[in-house]
mmCIF file of the C-alpha atoms, coordinates in Angstrom:
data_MODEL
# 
_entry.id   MODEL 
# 
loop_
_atom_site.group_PDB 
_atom_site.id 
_atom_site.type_symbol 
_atom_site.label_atom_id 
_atom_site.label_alt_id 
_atom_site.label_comp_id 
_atom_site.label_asym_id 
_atom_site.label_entity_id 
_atom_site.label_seq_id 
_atom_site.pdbx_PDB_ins_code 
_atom_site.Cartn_x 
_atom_site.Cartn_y 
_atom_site.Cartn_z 
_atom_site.occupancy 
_atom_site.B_iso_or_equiv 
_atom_site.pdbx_formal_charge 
_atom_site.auth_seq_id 
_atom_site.auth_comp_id 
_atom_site.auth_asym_id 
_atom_site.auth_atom_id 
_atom_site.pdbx_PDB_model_num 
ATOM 1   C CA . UNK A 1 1   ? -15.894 202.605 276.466 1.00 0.00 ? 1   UNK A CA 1 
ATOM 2   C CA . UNK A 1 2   ? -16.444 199.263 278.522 1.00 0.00 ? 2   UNK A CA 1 
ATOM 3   C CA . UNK A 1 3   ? -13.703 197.166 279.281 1.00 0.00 ? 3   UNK A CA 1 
ATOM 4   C CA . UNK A 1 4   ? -12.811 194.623 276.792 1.00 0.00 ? 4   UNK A CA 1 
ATOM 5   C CA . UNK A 1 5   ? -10.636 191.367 276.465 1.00 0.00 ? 5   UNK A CA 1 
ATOM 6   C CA . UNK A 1 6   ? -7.643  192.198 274.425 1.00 0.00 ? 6   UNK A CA 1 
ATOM 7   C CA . UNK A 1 7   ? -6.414  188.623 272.060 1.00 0.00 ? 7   UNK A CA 1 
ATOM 8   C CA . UNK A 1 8   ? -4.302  188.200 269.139 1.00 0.00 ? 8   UNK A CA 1 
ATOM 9   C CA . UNK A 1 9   ? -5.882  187.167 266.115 1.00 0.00 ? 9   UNK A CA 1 
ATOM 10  C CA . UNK A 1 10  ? -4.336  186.496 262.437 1.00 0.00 ? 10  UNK A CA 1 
ATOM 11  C CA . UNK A 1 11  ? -3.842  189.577 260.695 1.00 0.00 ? 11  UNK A CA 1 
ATOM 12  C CA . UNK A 1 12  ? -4.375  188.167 257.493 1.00 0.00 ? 12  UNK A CA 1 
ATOM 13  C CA . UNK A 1 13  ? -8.113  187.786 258.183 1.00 0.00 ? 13  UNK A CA 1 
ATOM 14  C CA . UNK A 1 14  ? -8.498  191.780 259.097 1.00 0.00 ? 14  UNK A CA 1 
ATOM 15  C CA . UNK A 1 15  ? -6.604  192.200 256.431 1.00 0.00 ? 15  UNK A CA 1 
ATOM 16  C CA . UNK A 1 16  ? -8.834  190.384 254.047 1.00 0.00 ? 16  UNK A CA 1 
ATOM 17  C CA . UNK A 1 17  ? -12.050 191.538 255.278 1.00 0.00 ? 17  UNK A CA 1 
ATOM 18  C CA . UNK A 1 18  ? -10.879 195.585 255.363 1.00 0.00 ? 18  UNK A CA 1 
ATOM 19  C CA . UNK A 1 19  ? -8.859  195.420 252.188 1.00 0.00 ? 19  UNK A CA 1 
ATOM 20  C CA . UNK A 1 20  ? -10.150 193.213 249.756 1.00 0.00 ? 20  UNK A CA 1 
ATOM 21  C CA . UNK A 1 21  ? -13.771 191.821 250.451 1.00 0.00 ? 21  UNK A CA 1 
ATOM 22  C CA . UNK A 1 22  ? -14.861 195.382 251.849 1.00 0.00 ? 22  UNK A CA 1 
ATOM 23  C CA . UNK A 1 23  ? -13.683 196.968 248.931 1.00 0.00 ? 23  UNK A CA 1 
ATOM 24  C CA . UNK A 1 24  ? -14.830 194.074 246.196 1.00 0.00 ? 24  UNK A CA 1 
ATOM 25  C CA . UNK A 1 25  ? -18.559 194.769 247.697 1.00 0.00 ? 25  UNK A CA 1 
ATOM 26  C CA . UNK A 1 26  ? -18.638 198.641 248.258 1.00 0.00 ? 26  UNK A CA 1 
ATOM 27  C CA . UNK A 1 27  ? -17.414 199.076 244.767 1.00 0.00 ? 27  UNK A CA 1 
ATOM 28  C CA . UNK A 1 28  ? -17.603 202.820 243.807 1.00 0.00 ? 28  UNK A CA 1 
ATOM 29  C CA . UNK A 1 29  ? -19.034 203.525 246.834 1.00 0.00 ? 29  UNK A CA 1 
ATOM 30  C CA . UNK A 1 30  ? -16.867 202.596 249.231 1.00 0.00 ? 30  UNK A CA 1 
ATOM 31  C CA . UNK A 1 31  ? -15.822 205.858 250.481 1.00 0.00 ? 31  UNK A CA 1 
ATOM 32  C CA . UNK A 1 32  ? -18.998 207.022 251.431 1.00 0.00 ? 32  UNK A CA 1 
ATOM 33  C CA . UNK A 1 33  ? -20.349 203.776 252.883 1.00 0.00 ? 33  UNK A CA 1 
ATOM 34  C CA . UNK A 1 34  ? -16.970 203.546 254.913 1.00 0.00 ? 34  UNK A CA 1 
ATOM 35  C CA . UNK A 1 35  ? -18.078 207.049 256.340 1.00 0.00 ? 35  UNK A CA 1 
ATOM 36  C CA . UNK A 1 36  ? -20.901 206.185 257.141 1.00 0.00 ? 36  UNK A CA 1 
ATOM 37  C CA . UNK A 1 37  ? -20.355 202.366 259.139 1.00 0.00 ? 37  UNK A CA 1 
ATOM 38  C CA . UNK A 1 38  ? -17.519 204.412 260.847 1.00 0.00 ? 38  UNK A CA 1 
ATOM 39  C CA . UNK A 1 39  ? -20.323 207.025 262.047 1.00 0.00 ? 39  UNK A CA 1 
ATOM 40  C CA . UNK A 1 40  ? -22.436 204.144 263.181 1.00 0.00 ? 40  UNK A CA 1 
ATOM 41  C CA . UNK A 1 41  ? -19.750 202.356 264.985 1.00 0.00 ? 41  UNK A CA 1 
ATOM 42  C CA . UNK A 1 42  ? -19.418 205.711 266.798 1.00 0.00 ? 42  UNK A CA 1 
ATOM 43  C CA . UNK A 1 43  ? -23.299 205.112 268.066 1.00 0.00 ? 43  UNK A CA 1 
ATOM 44  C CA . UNK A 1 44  ? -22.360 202.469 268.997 1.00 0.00 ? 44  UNK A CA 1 
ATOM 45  C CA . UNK A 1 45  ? -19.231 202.400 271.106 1.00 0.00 ? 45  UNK A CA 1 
ATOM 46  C CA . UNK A 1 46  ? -20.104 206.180 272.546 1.00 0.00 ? 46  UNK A CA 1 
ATOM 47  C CA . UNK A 1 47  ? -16.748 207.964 274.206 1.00 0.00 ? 47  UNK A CA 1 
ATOM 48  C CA . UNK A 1 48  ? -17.346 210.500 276.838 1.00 0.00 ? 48  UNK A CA 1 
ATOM 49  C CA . UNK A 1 49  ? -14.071 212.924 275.541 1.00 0.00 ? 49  UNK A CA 1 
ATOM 50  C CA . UNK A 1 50  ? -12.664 212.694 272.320 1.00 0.00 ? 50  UNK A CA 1 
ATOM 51  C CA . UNK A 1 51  ? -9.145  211.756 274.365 1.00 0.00 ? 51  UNK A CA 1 
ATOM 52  C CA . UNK A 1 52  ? -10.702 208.102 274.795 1.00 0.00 ? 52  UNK A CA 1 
ATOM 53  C CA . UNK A 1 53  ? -10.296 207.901 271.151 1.00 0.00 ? 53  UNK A CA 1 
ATOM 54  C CA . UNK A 1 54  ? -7.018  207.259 271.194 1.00 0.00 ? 54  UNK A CA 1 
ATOM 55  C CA . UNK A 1 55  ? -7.029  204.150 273.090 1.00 0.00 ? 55  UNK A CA 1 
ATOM 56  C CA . UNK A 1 56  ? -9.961  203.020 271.054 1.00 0.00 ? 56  UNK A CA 1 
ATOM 57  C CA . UNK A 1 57  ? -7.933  203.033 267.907 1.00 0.00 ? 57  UNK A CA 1 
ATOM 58  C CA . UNK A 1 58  ? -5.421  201.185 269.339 1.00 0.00 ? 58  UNK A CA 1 
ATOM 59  C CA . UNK A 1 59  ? -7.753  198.617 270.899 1.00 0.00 ? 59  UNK A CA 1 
ATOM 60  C CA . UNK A 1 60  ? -9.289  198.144 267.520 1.00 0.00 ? 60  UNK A CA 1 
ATOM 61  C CA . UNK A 1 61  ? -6.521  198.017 265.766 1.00 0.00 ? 61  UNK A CA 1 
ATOM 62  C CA . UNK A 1 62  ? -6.855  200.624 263.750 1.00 0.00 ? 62  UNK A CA 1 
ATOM 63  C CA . UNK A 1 63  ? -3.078  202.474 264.363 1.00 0.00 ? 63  UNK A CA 1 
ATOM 64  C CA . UNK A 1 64  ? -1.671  205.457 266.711 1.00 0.00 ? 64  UNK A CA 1 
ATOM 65  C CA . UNK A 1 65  ? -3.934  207.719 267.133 1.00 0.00 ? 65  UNK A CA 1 
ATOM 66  C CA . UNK A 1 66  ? -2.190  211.494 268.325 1.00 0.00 ? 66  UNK A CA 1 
ATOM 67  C CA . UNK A 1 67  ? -3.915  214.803 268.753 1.00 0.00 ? 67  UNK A CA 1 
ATOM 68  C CA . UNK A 1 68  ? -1.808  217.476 266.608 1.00 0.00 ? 68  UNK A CA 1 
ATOM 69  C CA . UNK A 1 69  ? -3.442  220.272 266.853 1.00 0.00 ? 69  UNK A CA 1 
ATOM 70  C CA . UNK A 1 70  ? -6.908  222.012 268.526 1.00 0.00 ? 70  UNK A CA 1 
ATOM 71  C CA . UNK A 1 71  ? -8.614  224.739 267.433 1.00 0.00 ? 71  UNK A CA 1 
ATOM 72  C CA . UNK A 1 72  ? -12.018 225.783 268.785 1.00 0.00 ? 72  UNK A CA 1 
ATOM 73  C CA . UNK A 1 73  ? -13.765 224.809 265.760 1.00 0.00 ? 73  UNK A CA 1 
ATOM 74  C CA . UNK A 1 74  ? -11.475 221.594 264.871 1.00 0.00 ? 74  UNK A CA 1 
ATOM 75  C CA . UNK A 1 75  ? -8.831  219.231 265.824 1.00 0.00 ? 75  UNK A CA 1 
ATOM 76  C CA . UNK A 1 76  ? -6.180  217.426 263.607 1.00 0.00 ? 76  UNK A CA 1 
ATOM 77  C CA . UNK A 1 77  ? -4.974  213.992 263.999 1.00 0.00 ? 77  UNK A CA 1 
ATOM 78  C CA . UNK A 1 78  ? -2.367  211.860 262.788 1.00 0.00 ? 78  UNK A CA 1 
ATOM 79  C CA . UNK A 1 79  ? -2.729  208.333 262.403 1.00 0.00 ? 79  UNK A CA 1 
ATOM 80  C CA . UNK A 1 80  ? 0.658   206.202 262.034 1.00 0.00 ? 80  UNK A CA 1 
ATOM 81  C CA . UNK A 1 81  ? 1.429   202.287 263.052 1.00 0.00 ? 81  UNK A CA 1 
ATOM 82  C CA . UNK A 1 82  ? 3.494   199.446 261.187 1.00 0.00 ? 82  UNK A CA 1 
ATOM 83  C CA . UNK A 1 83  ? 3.364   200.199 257.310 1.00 0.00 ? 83  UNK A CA 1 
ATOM 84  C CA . UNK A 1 84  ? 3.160   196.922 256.564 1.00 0.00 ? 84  UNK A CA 1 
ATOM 85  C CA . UNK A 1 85  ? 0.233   196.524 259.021 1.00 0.00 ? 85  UNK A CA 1 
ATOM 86  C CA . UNK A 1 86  ? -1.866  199.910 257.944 1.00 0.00 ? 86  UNK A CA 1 
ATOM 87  C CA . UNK A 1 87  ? -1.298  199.216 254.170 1.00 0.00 ? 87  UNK A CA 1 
ATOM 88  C CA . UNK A 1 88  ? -1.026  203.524 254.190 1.00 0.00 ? 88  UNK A CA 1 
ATOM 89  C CA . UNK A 1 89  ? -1.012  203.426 249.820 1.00 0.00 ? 89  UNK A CA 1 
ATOM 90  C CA . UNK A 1 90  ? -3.917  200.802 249.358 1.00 0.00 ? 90  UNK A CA 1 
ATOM 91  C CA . UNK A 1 91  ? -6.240  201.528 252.328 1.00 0.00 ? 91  UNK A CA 1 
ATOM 92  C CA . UNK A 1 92  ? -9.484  203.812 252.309 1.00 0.00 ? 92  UNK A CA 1 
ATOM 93  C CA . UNK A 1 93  ? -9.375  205.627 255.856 1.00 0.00 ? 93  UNK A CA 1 
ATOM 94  C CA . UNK A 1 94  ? -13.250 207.004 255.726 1.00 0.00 ? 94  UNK A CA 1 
ATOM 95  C CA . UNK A 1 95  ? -13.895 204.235 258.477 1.00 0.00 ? 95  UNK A CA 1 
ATOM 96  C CA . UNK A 1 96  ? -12.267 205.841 261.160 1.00 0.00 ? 96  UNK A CA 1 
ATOM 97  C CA . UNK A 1 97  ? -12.820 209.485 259.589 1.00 0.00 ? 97  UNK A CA 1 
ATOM 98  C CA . UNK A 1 98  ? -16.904 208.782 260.246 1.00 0.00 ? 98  UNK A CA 1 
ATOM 99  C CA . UNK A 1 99  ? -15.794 207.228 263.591 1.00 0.00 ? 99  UNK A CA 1 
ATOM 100 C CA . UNK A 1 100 ? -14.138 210.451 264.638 1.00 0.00 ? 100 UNK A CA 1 
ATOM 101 C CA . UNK A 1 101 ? -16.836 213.097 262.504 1.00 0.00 ? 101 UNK A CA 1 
ATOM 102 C CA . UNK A 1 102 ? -19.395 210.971 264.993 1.00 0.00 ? 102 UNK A CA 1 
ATOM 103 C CA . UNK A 1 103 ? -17.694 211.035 268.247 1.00 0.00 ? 103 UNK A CA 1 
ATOM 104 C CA . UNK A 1 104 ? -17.339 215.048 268.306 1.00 0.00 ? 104 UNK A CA 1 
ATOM 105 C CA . UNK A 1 105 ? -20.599 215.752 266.933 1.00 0.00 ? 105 UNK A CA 1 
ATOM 106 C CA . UNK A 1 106 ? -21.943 213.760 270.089 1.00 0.00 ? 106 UNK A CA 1 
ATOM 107 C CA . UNK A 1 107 ? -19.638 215.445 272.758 1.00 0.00 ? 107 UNK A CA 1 
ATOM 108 C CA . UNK A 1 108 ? -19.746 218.715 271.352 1.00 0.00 ? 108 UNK A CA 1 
ATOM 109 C CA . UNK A 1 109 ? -23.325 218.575 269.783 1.00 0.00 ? 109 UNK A CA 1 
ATOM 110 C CA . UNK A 1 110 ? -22.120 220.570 266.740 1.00 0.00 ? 110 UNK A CA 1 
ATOM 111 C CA . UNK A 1 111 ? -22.456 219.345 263.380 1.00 0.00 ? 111 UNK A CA 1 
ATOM 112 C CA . UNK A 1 112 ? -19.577 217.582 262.412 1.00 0.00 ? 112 UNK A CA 1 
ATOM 113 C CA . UNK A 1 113 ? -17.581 216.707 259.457 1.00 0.00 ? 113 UNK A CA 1 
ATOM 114 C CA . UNK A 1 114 ? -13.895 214.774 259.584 1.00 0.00 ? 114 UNK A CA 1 
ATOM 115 C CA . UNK A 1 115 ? -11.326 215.117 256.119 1.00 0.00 ? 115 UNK A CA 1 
ATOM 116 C CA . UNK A 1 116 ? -8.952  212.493 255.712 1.00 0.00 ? 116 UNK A CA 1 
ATOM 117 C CA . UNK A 1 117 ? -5.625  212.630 253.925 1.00 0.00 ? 117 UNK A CA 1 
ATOM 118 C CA . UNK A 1 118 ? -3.000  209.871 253.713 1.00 0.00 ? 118 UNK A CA 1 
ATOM 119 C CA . UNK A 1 119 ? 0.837   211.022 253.419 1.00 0.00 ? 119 UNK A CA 1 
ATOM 120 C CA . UNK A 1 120 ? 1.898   207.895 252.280 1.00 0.00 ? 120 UNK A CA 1 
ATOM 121 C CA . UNK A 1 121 ? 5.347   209.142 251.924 1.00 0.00 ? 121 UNK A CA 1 
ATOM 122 C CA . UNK A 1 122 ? 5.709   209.549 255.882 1.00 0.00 ? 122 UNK A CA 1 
ATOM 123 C CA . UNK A 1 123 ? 3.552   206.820 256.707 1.00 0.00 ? 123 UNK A CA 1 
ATOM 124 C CA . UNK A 1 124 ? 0.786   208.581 258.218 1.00 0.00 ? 124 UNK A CA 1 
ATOM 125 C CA . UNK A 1 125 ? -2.946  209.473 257.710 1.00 0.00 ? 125 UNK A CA 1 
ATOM 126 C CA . UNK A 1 126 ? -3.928  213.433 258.734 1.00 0.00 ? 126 UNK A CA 1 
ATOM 127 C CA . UNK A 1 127 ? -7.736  213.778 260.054 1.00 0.00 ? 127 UNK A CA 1 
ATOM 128 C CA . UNK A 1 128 ? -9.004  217.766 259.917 1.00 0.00 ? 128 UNK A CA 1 
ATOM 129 C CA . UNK A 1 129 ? -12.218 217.082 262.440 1.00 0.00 ? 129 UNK A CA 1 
ATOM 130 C CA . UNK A 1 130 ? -14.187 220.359 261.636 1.00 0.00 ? 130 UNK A CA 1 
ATOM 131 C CA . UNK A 1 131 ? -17.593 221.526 263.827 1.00 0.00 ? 131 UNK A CA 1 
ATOM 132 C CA . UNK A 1 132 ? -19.948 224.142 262.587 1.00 0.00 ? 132 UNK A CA 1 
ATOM 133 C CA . UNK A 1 133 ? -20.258 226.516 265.713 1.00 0.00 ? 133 UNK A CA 1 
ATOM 134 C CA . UNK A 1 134 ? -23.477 227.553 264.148 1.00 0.00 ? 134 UNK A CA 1 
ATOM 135 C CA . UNK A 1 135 ? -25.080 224.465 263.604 1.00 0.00 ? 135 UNK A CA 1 
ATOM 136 C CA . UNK A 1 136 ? -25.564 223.337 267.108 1.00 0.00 ? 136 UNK A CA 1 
ATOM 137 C CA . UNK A 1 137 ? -27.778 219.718 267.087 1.00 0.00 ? 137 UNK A CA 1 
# 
């Protein structure tokens, strides 16, 4: 991940874009497109260990990332931050599920598929990041 200028900007304007116009557009779709554009921000903005992730969410502003649990075929996550900020009841999480299905699948070169469930109740999202030791790219 290259180094980056970190500035404030009005949340109000994320918060339009990634609550309201995204999902206005994507209609029905908006999980799956979401999933996808995370996937290709992955391509993108390439980690070398799945660790970096962590600071990446935070840089983008997308929450506190934490590893909860590893496996060798799959690794949970819990995403929490600021209620207010994260919006936990309202917003679709596929975005950063795609981000992290991508990542692995790259450093581990194992098909990869990422589950997202939101505990709204606690305040935090659950990723299940699952690889198919069988299905090596």
């Amino acid at each position: 991940m290259s180094s980056t200028k970190t500035q404030s900007f009005p949340l109000f304007g994320y918060e339009l874009i990634r609550d309201h116009v995204l999902s206005s557009v994507l209609g029905k779709n908006e999980e799956d497109i979401l999933y996808w554009c995370g996937k290709e921000l992955a391509r993108k903005f390439p980690l070398y260990s799945m660790e970096e992730a962590i600071s990446f969410f935070h840089e983008a502003g997308w929450g506190d990332l934490t590893i909860v649990k590893q496996s060798k075929d799959e690794t949970f996550y819990a995403l929490t931050g600021d209620p207010e900020i994260m919006q936990f009841e309202k917003r679709c999480f596929r975005l950063e599920s795609g981000f992290l299905a991508q990542q692995q699948q790259k450093i581990s070169g194992y098909l990869t598929e990422c589950y997202d469930e939101k505990k709204s109740k606690r305040d935090v999202v659950s990723f299940q990041v699952k690889w198919d030791l069988k299905d090596h790219q």
